[in-house]
C-alpha distance (Angstrom), angle and dihedral (degrees) to the residues before:
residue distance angle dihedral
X1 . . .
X2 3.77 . .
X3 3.96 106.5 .
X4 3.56 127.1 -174.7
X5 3.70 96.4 -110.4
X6 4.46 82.3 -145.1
X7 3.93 92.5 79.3
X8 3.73 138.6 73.4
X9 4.34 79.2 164.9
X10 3.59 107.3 42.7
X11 3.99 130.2 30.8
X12 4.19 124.6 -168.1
X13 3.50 115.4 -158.4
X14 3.99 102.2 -145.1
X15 3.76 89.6 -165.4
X16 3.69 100.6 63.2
X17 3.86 92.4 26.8
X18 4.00 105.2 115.5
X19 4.11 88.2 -170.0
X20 4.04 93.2 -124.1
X21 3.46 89.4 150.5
X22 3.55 89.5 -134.9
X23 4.06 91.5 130.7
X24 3.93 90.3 54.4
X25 3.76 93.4 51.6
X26 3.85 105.8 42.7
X27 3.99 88.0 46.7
X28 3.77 108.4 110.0
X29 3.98 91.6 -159.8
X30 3.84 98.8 42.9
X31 3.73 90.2 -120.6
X32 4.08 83.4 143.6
X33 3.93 124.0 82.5
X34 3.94 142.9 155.9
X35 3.60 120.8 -122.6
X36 3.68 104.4 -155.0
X37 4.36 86.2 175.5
X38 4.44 77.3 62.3
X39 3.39 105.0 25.2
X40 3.92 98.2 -128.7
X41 3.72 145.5 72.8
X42 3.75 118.9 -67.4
X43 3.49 128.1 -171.4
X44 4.29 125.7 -141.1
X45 3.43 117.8 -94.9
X46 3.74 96.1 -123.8
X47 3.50 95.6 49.4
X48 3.97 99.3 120.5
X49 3.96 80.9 65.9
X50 3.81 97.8 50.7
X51 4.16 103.4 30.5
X52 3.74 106.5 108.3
X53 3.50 85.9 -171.3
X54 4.10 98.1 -128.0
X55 4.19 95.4 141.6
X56 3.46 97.9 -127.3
X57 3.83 90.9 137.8
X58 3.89 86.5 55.2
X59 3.61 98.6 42.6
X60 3.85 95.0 57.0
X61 3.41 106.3 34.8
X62 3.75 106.8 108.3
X63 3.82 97.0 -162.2
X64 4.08 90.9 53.2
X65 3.84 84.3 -124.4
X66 3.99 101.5 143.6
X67 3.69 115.3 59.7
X68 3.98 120.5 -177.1
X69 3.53 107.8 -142.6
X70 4.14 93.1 -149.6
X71 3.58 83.6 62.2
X72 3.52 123.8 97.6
X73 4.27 91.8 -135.9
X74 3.84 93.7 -171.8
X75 3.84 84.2 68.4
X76 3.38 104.8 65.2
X77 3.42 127.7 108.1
X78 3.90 127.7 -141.0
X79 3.79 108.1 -132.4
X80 3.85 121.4 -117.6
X81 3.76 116.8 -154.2
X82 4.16 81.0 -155.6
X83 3.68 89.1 75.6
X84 3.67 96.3 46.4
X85 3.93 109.5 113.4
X86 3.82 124.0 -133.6
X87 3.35 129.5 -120.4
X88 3.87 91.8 -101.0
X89 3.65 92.3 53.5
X90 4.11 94.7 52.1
X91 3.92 86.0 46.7
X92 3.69 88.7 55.3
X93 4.17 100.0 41.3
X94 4.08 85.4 52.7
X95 3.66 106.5 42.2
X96 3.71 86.2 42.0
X97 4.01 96.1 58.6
X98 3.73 113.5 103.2
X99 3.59 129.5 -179.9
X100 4.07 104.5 -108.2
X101 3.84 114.1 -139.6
X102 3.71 96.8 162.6
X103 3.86 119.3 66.8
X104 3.39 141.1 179.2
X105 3.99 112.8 -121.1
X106 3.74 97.6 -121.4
X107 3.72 119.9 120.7
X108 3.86 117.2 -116.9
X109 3.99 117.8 -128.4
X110 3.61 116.1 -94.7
X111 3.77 82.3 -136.4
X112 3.88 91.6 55.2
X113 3.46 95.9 53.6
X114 3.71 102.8 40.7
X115 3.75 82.1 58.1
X116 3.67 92.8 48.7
X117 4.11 89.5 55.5
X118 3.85 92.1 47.6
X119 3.88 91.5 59.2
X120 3.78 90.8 43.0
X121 3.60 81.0 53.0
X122 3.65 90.3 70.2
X123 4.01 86.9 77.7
X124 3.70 119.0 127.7
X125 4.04 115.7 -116.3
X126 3.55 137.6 -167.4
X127 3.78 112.0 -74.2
X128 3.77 83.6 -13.5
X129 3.33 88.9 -75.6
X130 3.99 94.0 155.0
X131 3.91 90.9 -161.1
X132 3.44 102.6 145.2
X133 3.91 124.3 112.6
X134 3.55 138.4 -164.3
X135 4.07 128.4 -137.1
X136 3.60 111.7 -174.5
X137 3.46 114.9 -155.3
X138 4.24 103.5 -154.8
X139 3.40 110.6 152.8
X140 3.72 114.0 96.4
X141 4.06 93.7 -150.6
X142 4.40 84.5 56.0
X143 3.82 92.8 52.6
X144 3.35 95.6 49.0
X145 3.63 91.7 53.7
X146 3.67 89.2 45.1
X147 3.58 84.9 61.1
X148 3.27 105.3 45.9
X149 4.21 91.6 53.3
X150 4.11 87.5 57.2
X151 3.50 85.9 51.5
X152 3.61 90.9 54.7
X153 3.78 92.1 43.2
X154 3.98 78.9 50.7
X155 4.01 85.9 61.5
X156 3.63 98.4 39.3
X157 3.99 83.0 58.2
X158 3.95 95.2 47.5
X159 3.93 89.8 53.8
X160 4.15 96.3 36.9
X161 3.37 99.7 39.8
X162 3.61 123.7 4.8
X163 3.55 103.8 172.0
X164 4.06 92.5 61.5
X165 4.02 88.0 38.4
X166 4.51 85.1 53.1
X167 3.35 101.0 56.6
X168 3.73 99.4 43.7
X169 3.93 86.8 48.3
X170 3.37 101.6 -122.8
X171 3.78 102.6 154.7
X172 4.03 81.9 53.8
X173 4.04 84.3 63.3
X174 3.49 101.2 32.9
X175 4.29 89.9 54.8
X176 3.83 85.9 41.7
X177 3.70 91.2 51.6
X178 3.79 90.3 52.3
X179 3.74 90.7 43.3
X180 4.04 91.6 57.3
X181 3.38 95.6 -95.7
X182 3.46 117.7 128.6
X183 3.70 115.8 -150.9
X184 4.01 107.9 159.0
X185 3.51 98.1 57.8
X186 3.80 102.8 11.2
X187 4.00 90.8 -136.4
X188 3.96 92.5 -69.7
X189 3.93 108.0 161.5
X190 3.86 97.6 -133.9
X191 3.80 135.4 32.0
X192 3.94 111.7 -147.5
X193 4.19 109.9 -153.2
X194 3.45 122.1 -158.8
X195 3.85 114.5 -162.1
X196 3.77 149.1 163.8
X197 4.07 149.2 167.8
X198 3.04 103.4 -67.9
X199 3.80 78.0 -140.0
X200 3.95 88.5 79.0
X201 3.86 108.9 111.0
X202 3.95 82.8 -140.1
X203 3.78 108.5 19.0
X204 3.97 86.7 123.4
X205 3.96 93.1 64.6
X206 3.84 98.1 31.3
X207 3.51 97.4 56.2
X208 3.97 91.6 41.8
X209 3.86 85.4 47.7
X210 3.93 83.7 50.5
X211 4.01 91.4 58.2
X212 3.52 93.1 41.8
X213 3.94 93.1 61.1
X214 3.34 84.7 41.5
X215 4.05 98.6 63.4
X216 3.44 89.2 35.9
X217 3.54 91.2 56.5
X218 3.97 98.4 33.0
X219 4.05 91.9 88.2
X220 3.58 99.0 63.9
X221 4.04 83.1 59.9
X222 4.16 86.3 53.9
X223 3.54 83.2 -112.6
X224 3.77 135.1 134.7
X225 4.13 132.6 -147.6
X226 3.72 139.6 -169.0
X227 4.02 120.0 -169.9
X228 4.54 95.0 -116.2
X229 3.85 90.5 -140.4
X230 3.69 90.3 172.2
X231 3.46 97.8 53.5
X232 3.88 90.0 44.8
X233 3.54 94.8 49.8
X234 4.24 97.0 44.9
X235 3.90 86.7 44.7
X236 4.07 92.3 59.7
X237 3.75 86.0 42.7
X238 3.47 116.6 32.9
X239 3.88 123.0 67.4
X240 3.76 111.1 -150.4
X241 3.96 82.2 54.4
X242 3.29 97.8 46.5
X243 3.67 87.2 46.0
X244 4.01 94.4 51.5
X245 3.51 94.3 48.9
X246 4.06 95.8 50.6
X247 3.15 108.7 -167.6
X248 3.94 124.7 -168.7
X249 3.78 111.4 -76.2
X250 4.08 111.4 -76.7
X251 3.54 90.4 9.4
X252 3.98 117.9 131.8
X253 3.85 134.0 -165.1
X254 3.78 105.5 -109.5
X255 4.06 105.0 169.5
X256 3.90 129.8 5.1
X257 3.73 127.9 -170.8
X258 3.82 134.2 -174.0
X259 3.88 105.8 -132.6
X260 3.69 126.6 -162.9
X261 4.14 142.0 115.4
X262 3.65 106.8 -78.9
X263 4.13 122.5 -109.7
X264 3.86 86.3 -142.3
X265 3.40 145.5 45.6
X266 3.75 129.2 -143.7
X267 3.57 118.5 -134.8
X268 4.06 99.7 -178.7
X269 4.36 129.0 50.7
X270 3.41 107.0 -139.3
X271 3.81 113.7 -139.9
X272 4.24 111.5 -129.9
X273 3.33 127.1 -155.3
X274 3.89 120.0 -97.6
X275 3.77 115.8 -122.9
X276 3.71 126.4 -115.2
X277 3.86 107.3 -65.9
X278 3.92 113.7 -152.6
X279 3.87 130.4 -172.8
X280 3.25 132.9 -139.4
């Protein structure tokens, strides 16, 4: 193999290279170019500064020229227009999703959900900055205790400010939650965290992005979500919770979602409005 001889990260074999220029197009830094003095692709100078390491130049080279030597290689998988869905099929996955607030009690497979996080995984970040992380809340004895502290942050807010506590009906949830009702985390058997540094230019948006893939992608699993705003908002605000779930040091709770198989099943998608379009 020919190598670059200006990489310990990224090799180009010369030999198999077909000079399509695909690599120095689809790189978002420009790392790429074409020597037309040597007749081949070179790569900048600075580029261990400015690779974000995201394997576009390995994904669509046709010739399998470029390798990335942080990658694990053996893991890649060839892509198969057979499995790509149609435009009919996306439609009916996403107007189909519904936000499950009734669960069965049944504990999901550690297995099941592990694999569920490693798809949602596959969600784009920031400067591929993959910074999200995942706390999964599984024991049944922790949630309810989880529960039970945004209740009391509930309370604290009925007492301290009342106003803010009324018109997000929290007196509704805290007399529902004594009643047996269970209105934080709607008796979901898991709680899925998604978190960051808070350090992360876009931790916020990754980590939302994260969830998102992962409701999207929770059916296939014959499993159900809801986004636990409650919970997310008292665990940013509230310091016994934010104490009990101790997370790494500048780290901050960006997306939460109850996880479970659902007690019902749907039988009709309701159509939702589209929001205001505007052209410009």
């Amino acid at each position: 193999m020919l190598k670059t001889g200006e990489s310990m990260l990224i090799d180009i074999d010369h030999e198999k290279c077909e000079k399509d220029l695909k690599c120095v197009d689809e790189c978002p830094v420009k790392i790429f170019d074409y020597s037309r003095e040597e007749k081949k692709i070179t790569i900048a100078p600075e580029f261990e500064t400015i690779c974000i390491k995201c394997g576009h130049c390995v994904a669509v080279c046709p010739e399998d020229a470029i390798s990335l030597n942080n990658f694990n290689q053996s893991s890649f998988i060839e892509k198969n227009k057979k499995n790509l869905i149609t435009k009919e099929n996306v439609e009916y996955i996403l107007r189909s999703r519904r936000s499950i607030r009734a669960y069965k009690k049944k504990e999901i497979d550690k297995d099941i959900i592990s694999s569920l996080i490693d798809i949602s995984s596959a969600a784009p970040t920031g400067h591929n900055s993959r910074c999200v992380n995942w706390l999964v809340v599984y024991n049944k004895a922790k949630i309810s205790k989880l529960k039970k502290m945004v209740i009391d942050w509930m309370e604290y807010l009925v007492k301290k400010d009342p106003t803010t506590a009324g018109l997000l009906g929290f007196q509704h949830i805290i007399d529902g939650f004594n009643a047996g009702y269970d209105g934080i985390l709607r008796g979901a058997p898991h709680l899925i965290i998604s978190h960051a540094s808070k350090s992360a230019p876009t931790a916020s948006i990754d980590c939302i992005t994260a969830a998102a893939y992962m409701e999207i992608a929770a059916p296939s699993f014959g499993l159900g979500t809801c986004w636990a705003g409650f919970f997310n908002i008292a665990a940013s605000l509230w310091p016994p919770l934010k104490k009990k779930i101790n997370l790494p040091e500048g780290h901050k709770i960006f997306a939460s979602l109850m996880v479970g198989e659902p007690k019902h099943d749907y039988k009709k998608i309701i159509k939702r409005e589209t929001g205001n379009i505007s052209w410009i």
